[in-house]
N, CA, C and O atoms as a GROMACS GRO file, in nm:
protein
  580
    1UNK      N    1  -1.112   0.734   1.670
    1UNK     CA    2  -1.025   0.655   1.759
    1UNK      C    3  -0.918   0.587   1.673
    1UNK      O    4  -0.953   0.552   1.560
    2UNK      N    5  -0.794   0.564   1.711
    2UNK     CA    6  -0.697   0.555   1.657
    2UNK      C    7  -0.629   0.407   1.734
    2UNK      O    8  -0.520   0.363   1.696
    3UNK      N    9  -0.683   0.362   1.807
    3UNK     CA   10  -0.650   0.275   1.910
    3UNK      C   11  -0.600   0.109   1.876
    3UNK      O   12  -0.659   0.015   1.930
    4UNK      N   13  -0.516   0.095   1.806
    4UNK     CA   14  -0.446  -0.031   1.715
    4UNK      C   15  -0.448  -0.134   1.804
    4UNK      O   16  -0.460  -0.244   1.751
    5UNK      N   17  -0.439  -0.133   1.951
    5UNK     CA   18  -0.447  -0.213   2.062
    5UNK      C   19  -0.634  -0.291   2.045
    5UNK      O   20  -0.675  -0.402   2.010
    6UNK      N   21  -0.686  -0.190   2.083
    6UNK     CA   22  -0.809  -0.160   2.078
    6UNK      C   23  -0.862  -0.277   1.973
    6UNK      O   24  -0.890  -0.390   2.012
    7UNK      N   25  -0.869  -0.243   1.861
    7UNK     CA   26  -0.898  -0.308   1.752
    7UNK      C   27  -0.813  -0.493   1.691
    7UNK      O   28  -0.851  -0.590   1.625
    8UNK      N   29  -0.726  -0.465   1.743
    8UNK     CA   30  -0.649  -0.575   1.739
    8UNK      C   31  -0.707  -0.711   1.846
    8UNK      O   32  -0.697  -0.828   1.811
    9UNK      N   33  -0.774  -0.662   1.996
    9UNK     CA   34  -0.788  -0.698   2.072
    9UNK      C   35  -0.951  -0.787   1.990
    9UNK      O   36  -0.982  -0.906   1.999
   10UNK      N   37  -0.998  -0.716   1.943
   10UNK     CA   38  -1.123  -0.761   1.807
   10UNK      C   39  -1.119  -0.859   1.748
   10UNK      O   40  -1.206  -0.945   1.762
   11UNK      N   41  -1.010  -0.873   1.661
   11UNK     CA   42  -0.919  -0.955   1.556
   11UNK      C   43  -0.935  -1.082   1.659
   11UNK      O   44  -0.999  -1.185   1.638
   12UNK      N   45  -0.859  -1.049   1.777
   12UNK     CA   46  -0.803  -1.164   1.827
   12UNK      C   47  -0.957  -1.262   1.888
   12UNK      O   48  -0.960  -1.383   1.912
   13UNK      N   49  -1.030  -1.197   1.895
   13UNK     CA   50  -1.147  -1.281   1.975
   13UNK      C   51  -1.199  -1.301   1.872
   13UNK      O   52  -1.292  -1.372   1.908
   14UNK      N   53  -1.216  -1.282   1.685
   14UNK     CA   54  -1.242  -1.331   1.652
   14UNK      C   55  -1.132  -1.484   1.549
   14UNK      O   56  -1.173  -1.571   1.471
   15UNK      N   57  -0.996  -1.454   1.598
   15UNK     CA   58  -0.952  -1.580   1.609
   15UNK      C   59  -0.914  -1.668   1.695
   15UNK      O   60  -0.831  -1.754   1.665
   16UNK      N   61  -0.965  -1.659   1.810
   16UNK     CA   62  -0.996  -1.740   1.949
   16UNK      C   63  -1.160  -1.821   1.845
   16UNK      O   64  -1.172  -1.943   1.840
   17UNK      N   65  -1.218  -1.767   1.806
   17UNK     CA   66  -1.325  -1.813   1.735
   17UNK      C   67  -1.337  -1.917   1.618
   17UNK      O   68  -1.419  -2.007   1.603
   18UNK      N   69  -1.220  -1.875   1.532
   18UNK     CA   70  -1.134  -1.995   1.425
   18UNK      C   71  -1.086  -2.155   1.540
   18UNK      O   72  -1.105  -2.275   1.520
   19UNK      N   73  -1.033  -2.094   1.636
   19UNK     CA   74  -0.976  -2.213   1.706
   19UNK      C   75  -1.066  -2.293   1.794
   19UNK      O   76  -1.061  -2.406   1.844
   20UNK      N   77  -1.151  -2.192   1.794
   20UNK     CA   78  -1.272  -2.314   1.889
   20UNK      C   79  -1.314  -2.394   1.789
   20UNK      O   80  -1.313  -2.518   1.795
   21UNK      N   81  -1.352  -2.330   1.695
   21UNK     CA   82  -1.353  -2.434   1.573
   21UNK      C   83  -1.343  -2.526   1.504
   21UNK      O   84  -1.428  -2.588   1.441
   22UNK      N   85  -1.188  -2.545   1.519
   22UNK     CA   86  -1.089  -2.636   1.454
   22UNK      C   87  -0.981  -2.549   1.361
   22UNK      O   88  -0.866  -2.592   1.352
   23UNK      N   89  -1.023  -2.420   1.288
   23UNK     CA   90  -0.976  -2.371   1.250
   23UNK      C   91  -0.868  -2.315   1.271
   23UNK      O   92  -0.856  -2.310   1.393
   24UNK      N   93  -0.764  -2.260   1.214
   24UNK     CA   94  -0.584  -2.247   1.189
   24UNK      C   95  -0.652  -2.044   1.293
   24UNK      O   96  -0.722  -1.960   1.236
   25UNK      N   97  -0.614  -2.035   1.396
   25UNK     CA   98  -0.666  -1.902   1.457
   25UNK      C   99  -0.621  -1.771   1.420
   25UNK      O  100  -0.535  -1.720   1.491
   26UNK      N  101  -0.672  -1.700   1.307
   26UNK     CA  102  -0.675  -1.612   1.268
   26UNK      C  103  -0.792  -1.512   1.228
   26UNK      O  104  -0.882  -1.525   1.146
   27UNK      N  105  -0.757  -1.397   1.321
   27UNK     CA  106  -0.905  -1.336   1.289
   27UNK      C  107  -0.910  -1.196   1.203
   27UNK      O  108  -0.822  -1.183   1.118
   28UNK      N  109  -0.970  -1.129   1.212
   28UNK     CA  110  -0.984  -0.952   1.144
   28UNK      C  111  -1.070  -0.885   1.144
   28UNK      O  112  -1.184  -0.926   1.119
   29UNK      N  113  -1.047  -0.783   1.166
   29UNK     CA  114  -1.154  -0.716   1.164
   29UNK      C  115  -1.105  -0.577   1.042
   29UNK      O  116  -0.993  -0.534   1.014
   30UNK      N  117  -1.243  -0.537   0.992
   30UNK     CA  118  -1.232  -0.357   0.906
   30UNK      C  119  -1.294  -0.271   0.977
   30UNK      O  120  -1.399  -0.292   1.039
   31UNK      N  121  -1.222  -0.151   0.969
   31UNK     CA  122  -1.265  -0.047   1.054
   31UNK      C  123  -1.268   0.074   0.935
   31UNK      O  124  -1.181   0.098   0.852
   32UNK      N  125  -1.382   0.134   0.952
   32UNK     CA  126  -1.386   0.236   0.857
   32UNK      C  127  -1.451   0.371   0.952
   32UNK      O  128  -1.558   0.355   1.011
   33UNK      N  129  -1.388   0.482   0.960
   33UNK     CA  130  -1.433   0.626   1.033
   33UNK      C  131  -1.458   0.565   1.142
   33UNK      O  132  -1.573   0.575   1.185
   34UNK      N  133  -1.375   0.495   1.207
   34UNK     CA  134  -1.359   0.475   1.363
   34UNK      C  135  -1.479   0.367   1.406
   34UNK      O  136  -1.488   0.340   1.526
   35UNK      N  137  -1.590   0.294   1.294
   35UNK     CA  138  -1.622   0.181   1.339
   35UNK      C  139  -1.610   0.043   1.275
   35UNK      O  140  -1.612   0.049   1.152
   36UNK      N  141  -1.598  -0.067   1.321
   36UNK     CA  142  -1.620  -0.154   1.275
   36UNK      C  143  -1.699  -0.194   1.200
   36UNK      O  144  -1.818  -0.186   1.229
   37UNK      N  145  -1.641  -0.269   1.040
   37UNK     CA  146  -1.792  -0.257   0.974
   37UNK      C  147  -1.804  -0.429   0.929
   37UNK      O  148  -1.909  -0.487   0.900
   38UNK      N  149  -1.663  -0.488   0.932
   38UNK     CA  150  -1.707  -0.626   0.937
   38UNK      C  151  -1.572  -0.696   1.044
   38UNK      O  152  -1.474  -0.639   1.092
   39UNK      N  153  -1.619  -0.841   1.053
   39UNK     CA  154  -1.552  -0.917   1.207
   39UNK      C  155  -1.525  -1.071   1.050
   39UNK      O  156  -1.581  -1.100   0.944
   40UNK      N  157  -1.452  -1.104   1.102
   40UNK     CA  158  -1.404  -1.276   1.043
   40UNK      C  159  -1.293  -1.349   1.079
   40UNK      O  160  -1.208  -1.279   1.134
   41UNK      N  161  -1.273  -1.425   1.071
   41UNK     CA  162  -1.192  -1.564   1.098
   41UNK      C  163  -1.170  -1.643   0.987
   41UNK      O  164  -1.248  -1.654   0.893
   42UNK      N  165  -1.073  -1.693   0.998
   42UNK     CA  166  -1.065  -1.831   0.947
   42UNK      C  167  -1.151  -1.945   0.913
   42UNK      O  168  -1.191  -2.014   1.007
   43UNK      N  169  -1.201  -1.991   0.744
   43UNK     CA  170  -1.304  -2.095   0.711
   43UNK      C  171  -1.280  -2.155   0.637
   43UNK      O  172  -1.357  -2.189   0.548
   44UNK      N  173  -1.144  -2.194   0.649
   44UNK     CA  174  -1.066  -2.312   0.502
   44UNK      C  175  -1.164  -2.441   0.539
   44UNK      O  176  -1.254  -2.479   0.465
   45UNK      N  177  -1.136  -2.491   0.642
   45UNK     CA  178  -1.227  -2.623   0.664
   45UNK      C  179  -1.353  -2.634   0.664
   45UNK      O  180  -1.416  -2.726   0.613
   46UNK      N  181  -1.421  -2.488   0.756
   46UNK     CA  182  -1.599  -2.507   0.717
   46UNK      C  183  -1.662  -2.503   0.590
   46UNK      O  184  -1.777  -2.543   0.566
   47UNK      N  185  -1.571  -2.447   0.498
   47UNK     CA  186  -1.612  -2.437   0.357
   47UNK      C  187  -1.529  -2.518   0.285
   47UNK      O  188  -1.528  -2.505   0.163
   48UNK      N  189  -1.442  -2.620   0.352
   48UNK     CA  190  -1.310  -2.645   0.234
   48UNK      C  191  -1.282  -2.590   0.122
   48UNK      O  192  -1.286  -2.642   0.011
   49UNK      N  193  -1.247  -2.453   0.160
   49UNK     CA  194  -1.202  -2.365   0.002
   49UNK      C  195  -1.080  -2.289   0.084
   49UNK      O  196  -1.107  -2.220   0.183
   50UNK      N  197  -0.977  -2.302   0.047
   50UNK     CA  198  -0.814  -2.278   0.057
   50UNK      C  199  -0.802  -2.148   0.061
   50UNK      O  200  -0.719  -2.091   0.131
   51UNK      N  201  -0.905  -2.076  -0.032
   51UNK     CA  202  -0.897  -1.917  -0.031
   51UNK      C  203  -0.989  -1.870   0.071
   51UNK      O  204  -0.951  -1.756   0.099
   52UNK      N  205  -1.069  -1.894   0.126
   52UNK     CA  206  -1.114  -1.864   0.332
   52UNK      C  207  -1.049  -1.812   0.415
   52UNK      O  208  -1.044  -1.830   0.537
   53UNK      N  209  -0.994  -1.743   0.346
   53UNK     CA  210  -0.881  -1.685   0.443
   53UNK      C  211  -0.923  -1.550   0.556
   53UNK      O  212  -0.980  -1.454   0.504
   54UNK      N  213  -0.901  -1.543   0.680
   54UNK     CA  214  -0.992  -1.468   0.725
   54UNK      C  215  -0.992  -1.301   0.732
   54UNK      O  216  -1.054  -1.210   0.788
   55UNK      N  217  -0.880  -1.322   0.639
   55UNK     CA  218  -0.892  -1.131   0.508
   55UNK      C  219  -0.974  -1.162   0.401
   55UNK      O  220  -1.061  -1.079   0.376
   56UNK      N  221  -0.967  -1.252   0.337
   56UNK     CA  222  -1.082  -1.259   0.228
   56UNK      C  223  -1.199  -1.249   0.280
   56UNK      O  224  -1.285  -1.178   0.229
   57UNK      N  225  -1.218  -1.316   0.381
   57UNK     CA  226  -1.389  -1.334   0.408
   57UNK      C  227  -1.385  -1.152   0.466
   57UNK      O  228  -1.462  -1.073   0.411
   58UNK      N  229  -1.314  -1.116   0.550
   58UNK     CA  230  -1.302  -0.964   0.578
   58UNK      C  231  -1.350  -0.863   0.489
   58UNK      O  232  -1.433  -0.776   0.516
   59UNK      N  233  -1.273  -0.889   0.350
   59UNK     CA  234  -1.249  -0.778   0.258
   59UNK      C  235  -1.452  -0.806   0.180
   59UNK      O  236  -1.538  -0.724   0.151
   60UNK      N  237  -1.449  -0.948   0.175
   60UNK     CA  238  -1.599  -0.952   0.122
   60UNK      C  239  -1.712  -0.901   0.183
   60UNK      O  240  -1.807  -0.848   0.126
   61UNK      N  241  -1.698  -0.920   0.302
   61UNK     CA  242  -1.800  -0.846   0.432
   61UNK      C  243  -1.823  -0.673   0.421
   61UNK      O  244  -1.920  -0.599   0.408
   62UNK      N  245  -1.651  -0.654   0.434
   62UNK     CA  246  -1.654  -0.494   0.436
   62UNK      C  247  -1.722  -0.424   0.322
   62UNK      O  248  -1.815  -0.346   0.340
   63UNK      N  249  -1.650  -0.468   0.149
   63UNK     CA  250  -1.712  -0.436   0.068
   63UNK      C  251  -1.883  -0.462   0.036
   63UNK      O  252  -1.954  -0.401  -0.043
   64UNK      N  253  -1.919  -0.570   0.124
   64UNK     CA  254  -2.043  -0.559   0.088
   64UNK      C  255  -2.111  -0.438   0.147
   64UNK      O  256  -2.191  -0.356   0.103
   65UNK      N  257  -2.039  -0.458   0.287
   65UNK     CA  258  -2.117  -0.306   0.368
   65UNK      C  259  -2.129  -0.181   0.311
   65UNK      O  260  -2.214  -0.093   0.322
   66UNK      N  261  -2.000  -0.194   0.231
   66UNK     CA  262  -1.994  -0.017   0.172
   66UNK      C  263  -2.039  -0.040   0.067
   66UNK      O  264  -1.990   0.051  -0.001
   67UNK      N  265  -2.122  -0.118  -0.020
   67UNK     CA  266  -2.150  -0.052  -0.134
   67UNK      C  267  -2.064  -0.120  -0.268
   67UNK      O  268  -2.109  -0.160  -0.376
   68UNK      N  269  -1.942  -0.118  -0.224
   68UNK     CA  270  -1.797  -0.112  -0.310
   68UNK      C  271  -1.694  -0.182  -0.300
   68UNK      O  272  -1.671  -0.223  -0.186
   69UNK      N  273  -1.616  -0.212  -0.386
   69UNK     CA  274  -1.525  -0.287  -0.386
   69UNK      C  275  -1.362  -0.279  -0.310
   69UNK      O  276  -1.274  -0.356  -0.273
   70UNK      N  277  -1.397  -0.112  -0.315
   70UNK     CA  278  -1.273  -0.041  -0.250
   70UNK      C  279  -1.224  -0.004  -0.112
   70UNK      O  280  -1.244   0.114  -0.085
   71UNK      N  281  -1.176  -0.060  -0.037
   71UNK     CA  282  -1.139  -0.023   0.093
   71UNK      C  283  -1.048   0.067   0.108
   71UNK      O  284  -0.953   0.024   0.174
   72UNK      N  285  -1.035   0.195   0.068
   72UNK     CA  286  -0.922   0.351   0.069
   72UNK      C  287  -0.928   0.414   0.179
   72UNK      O  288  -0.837   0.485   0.221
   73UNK      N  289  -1.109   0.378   0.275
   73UNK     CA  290  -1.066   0.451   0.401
   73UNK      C  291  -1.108   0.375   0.464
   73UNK      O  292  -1.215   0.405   0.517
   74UNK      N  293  -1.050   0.242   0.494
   74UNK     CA  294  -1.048   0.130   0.571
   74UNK      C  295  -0.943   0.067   0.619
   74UNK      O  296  -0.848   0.076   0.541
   75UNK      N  297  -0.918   0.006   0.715
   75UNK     CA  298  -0.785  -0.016   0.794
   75UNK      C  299  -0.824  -0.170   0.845
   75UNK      O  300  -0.922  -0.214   0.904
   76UNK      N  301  -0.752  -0.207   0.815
   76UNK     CA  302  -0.764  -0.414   0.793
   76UNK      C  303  -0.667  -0.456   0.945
   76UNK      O  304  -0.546  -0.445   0.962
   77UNK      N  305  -0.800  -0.517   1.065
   77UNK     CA  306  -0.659  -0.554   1.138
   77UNK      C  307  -0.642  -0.662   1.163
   77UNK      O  308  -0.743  -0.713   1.213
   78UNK      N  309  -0.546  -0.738   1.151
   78UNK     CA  310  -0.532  -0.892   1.110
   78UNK      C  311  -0.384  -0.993   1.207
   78UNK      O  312  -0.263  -0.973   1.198
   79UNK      N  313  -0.442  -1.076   1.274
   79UNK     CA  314  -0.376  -1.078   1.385
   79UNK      C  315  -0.243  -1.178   1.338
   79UNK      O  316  -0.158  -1.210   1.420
   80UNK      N  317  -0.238  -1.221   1.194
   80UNK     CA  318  -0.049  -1.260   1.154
   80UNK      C  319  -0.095  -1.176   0.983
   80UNK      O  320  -0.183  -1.140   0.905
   81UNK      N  321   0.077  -1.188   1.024
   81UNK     CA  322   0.030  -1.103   0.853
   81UNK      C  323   0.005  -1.194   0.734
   81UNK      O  324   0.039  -1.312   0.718
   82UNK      N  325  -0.077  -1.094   0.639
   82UNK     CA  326  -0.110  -1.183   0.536
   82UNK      C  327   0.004  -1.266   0.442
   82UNK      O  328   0.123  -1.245   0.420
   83UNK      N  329  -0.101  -1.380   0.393
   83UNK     CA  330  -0.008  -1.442   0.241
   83UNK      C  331   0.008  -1.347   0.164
   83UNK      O  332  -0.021  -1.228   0.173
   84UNK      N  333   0.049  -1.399   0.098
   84UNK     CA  334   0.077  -1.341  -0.051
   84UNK      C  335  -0.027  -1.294  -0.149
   84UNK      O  336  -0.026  -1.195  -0.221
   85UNK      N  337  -0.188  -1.464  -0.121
   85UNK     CA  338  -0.272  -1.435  -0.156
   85UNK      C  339  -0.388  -1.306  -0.113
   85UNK      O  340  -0.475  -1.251  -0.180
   86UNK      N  341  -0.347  -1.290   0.018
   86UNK     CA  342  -0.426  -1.203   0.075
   86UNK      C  343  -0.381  -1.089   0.073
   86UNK      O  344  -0.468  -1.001   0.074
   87UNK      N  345  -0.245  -1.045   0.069
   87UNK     CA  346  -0.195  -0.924   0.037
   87UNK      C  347  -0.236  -0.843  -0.101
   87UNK      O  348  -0.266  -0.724  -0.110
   88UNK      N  349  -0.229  -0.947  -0.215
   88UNK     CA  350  -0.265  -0.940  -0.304
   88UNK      C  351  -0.424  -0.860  -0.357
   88UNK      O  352  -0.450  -0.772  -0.439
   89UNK      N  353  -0.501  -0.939  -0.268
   89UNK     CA  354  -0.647  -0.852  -0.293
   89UNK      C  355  -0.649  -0.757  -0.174
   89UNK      O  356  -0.761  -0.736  -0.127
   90UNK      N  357  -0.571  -0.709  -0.130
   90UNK     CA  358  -0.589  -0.621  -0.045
   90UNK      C  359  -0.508  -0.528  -0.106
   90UNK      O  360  -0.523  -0.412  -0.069
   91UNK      N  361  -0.412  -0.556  -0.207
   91UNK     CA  362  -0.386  -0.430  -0.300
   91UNK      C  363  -0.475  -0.389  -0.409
   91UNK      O  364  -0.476  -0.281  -0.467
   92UNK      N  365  -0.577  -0.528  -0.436
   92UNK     CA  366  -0.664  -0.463  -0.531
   92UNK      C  367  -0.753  -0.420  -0.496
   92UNK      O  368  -0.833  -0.363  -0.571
   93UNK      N  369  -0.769  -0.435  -0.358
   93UNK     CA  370  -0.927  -0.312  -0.297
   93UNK      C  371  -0.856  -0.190  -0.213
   93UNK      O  372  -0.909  -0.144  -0.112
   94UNK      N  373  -0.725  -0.140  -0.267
   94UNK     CA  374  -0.679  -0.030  -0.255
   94UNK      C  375  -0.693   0.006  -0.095
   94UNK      O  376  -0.708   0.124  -0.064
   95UNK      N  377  -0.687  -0.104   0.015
   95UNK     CA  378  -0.658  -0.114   0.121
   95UNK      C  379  -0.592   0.047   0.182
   95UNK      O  380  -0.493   0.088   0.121
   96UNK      N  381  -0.642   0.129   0.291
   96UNK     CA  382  -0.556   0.258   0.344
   96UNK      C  383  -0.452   0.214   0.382
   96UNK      O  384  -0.342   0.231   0.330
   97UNK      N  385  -0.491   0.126   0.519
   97UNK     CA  386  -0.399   0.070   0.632
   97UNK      C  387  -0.443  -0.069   0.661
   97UNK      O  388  -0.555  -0.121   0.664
   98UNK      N  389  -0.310  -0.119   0.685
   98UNK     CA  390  -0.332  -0.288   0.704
   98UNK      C  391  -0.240  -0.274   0.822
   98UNK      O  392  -0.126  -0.231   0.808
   99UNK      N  393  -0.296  -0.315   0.956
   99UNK     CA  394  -0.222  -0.330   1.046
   99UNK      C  395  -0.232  -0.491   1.143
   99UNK      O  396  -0.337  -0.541   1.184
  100UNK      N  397  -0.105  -0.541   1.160
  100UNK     CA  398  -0.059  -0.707   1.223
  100UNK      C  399  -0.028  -0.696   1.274
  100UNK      O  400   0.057  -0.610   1.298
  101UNK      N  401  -0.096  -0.827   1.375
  101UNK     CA  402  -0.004  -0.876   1.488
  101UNK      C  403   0.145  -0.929   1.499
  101UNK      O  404   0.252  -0.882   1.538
  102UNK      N  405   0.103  -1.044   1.447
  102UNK     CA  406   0.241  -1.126   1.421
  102UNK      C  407   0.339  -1.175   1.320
  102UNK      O  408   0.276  -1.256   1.252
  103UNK      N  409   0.467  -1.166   1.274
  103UNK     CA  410   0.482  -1.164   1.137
  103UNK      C  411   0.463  -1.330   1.129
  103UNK      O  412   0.462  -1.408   1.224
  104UNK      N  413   0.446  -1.365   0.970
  104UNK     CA  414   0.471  -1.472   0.952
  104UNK      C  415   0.589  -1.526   0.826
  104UNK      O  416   0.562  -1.542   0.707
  105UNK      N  417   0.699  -1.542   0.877
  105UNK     CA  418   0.841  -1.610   0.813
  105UNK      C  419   0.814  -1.698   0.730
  105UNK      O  420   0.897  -1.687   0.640
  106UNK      N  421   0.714  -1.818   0.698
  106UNK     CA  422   0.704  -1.870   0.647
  106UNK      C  423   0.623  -1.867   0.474
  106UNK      O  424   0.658  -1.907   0.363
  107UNK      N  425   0.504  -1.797   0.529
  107UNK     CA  426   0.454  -1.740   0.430
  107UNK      C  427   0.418  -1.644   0.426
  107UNK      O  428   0.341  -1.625   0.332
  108UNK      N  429   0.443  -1.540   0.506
  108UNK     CA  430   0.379  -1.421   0.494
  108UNK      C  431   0.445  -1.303   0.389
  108UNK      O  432   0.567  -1.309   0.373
  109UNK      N  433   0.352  -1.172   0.301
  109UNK     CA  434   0.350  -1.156   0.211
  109UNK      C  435   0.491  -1.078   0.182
  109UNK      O  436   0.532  -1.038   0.072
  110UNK      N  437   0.558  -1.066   0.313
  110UNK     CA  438   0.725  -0.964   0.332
  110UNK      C  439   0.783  -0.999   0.221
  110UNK      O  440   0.811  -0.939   0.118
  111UNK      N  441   0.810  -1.195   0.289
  111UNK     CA  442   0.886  -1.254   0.192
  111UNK      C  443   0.865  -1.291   0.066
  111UNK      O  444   0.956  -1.342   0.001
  112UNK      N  445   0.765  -1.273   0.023
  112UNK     CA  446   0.724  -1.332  -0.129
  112UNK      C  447   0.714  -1.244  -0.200
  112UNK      O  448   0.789  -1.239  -0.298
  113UNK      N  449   0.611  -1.136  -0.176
  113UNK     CA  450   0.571  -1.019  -0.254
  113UNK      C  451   0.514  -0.909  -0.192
  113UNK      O  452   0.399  -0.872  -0.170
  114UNK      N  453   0.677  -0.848  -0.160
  114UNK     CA  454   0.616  -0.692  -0.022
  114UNK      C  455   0.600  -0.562  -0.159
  114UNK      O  456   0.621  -0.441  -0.155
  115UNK      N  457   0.570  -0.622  -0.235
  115UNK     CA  458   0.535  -0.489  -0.337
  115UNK      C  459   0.338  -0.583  -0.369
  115UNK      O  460   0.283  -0.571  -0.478
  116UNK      N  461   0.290  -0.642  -0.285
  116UNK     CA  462   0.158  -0.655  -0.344
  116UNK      C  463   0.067  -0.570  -0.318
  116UNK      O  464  -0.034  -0.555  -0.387
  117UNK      N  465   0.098  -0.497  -0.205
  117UNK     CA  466  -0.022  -0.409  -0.139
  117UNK      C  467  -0.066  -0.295  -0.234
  117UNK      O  468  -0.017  -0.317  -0.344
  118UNK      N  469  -0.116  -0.218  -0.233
  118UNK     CA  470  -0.118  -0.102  -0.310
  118UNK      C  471  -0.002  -0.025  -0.265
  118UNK      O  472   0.054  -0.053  -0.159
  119UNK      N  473   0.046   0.092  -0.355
  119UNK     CA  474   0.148   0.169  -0.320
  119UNK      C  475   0.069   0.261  -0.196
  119UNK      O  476   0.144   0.304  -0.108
  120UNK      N  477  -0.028   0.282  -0.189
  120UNK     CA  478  -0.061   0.403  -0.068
  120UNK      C  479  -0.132   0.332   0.085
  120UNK      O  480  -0.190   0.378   0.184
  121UNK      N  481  -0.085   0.186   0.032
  121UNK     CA  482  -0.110   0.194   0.236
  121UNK      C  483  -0.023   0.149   0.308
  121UNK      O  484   0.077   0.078   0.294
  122UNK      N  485  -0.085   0.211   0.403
  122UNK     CA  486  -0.003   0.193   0.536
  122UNK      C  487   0.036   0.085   0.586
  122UNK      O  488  -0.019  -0.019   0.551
  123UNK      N  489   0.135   0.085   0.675
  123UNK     CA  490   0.158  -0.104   0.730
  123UNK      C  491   0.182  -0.012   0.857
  123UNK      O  492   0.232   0.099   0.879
  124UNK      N  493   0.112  -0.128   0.943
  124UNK     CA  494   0.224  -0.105   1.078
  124UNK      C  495   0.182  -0.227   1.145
  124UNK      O  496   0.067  -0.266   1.167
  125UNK      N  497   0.307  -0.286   1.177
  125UNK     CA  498   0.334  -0.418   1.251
  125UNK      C  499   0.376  -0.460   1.381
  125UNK      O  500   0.466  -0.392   1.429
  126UNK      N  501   0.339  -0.540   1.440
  126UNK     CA  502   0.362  -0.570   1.570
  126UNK      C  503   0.251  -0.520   1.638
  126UNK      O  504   0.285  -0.474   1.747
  127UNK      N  505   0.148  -0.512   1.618
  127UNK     CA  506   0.016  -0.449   1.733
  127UNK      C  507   0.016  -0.608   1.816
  127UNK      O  508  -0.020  -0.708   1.754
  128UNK      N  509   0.058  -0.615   1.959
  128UNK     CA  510  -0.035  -0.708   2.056
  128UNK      C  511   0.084  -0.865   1.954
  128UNK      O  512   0.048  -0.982   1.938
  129UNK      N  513   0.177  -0.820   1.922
  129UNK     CA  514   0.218  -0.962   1.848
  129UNK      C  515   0.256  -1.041   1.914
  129UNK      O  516   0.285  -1.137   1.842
  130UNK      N  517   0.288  -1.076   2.083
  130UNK     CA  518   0.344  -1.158   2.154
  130UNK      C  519   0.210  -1.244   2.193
  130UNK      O  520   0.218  -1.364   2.222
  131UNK      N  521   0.071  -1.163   2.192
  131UNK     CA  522  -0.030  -1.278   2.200
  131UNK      C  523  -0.064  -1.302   2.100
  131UNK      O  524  -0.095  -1.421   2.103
  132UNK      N  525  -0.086  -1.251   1.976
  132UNK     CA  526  -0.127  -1.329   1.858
  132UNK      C  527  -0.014  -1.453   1.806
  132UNK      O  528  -0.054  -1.545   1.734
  133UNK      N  529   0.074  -1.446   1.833
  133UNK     CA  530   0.199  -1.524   1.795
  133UNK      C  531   0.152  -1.682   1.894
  133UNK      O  532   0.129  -1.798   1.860
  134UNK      N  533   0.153  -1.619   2.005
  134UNK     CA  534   0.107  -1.753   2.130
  134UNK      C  535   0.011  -1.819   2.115
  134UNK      O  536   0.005  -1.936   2.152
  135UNK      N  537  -0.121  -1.731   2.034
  135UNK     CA  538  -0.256  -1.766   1.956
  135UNK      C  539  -0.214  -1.945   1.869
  135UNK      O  540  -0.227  -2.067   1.883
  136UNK      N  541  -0.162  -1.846   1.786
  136UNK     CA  542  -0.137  -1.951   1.680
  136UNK      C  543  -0.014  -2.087   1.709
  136UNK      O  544  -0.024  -2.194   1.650
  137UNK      N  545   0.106  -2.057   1.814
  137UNK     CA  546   0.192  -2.161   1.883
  137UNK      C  547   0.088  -2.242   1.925
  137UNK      O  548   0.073  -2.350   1.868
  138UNK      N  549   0.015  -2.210   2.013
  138UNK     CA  550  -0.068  -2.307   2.139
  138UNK      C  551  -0.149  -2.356   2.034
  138UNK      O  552  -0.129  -2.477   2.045
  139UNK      N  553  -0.230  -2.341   1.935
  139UNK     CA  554  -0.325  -2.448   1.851
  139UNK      C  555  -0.252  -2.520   1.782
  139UNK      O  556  -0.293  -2.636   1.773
  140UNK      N  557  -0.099  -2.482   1.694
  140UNK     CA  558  -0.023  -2.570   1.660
  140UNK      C  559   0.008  -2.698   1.754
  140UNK      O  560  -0.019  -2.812   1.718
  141UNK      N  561   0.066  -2.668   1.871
  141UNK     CA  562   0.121  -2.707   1.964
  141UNK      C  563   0.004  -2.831   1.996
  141UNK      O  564   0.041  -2.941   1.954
  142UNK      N  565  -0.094  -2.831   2.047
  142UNK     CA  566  -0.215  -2.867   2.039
  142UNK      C  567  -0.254  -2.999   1.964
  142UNK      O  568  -0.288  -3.111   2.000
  143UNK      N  569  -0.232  -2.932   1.833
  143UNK     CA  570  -0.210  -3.033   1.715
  143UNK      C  571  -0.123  -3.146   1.670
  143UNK      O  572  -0.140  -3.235   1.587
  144UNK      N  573  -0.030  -3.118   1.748
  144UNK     CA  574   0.093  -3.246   1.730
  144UNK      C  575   0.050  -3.321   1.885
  144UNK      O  576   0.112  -3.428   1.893
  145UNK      N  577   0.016  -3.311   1.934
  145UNK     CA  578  -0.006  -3.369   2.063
  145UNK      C  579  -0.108  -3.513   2.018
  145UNK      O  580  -0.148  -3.590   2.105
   0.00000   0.00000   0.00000
């Protein structure tokens, strides 16, 4: 199954899950040969550690499942795009495909360092980005209130 909707729709209930929380709502999921092999969110605050990011906790899950460190036939779907930091180890676990919801202008990895990924994966952007975008407005929004 090839279904970026599908999988994205994943992501997002598990960052509806960050925000019940308290957490900044970002979720992900890895998909490897058409199943899911790990689910995460956002845990800067439950753990107060800055690097909780809910691709890190992703990429640690997945690799534990497989064995390995390497995600080559795994597809990361992550409902804003990553930092810089997260782009980063997602070029060093040789990531296939990384596919996002929503971009992020501020920090996301375009503007800082769009050469972090590995050279052989895939991007494709905008899956479902008008609700992941609204995801993350409405808990901001929320927050200044």
């Amino acid at each position: 199954m090839n279904d970026h909707a599908y999988y994205m729709r994943q992501a997002l209930a598990e960052a509806r899950k960050a925000g019940e929380r308290g957490e900044i709502p970002i979720g992900a999921v890895v998909v490897c040969r058409d199943r899911v092999i790990a689910r995460a969110y956002n845990l800067t605050e439950a753990l107060t550690d800055v690097t909780a990011h809910a691709e890190m906790q992703a990429i640690t899950a997945a690799a534990s499942t497989l064995g390995g460190k390497y995600l080559n036939e795994c597809t990361l779907y992550v409902t804003v795009e990553p930092c810089v930091m997260c782009a980063g180890a997602l070029g060093w676990a040789q990531l296939k495909c990384l596919v996002y919801g929503a971009e992020d202008e501020k920090r996301g990895y375009q503007r800082f360092a769009p050469q972090a990924l590995h050279p052989k994966t895939e991007v494709v952007k905008g899956i479902l980005a008008d609700e992941c975008a609204a995801l993350m407005k409405n808990f901001f929004a929320g927050k200044r209130r």
